[in-house]
N, C-alpha and C positions, 0 to 999 in steps of 0.2 A: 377779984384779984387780977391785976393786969401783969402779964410774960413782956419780957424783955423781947424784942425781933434784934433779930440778926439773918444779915443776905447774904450768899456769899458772893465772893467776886463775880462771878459768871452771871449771877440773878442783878445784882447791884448795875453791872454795867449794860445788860437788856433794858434796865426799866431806864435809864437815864437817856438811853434811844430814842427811846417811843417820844412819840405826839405829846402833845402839852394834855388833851382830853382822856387820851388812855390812863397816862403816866395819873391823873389827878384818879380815875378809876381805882386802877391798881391801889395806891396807895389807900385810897379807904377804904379798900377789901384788905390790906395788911394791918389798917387800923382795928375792924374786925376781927380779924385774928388775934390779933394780942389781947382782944379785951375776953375773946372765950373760942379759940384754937379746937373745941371738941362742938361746936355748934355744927350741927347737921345740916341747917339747912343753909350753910356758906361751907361747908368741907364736904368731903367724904373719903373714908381711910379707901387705901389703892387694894386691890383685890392682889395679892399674891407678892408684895411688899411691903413685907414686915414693917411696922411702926412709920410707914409715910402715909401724907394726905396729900388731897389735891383741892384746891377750891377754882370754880371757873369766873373768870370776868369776860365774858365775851366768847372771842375765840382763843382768849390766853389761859392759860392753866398757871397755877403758881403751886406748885410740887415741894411741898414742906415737910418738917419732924418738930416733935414737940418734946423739949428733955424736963419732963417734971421736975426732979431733982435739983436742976437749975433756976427754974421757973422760966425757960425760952424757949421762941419760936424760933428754928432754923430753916431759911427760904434757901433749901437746894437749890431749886430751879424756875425758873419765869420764862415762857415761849409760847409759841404758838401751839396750838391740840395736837396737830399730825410728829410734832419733833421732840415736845419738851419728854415723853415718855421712853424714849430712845437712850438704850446704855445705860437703865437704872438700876 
């Protein structure tokens, strides 16, 4: 079964920043996602926030939730490791 992705504004407009090599990165760790969002060995759920994940590309972190009920991925946040975890 493949989830619908959705970024929000603040994730959509980081990745549209980046490098041409990141940006193609990212993307096909979000194409992973959508095809299976509870895979371990590309996520793992955030210790002490409820129902968020995090999967790493590098030194970026891509800060997600999964709404079963919907069948969607929601990209809170795309940043670098030391920021994107700040104010969650």
């Amino acid at each position: 079964m493949s989830y619908e992705l959705r970024l929000s504004r603040a994730a959509a407009r980081y990745v549209s920043r980046l490098d041409s090599d990141t940006k193609r990165r990212i993307e096909a760790r979000l194409d992973d996602l959508v095809t299976d969002p509870w895979d371990s060995s590309v996520s793992k759920a955030l210790t002490g926030l409820v129902g968020l994940r995090s999967s790493r590309v590098g030194s970026i972190r891509i800060v997600y939730r999964v709404a079963e009920n919907r069948v969607l991925v929601l990209v809170e946040r795309v940043g670098p490791r030391g920021q994107v975890y700040r104010n969650l």
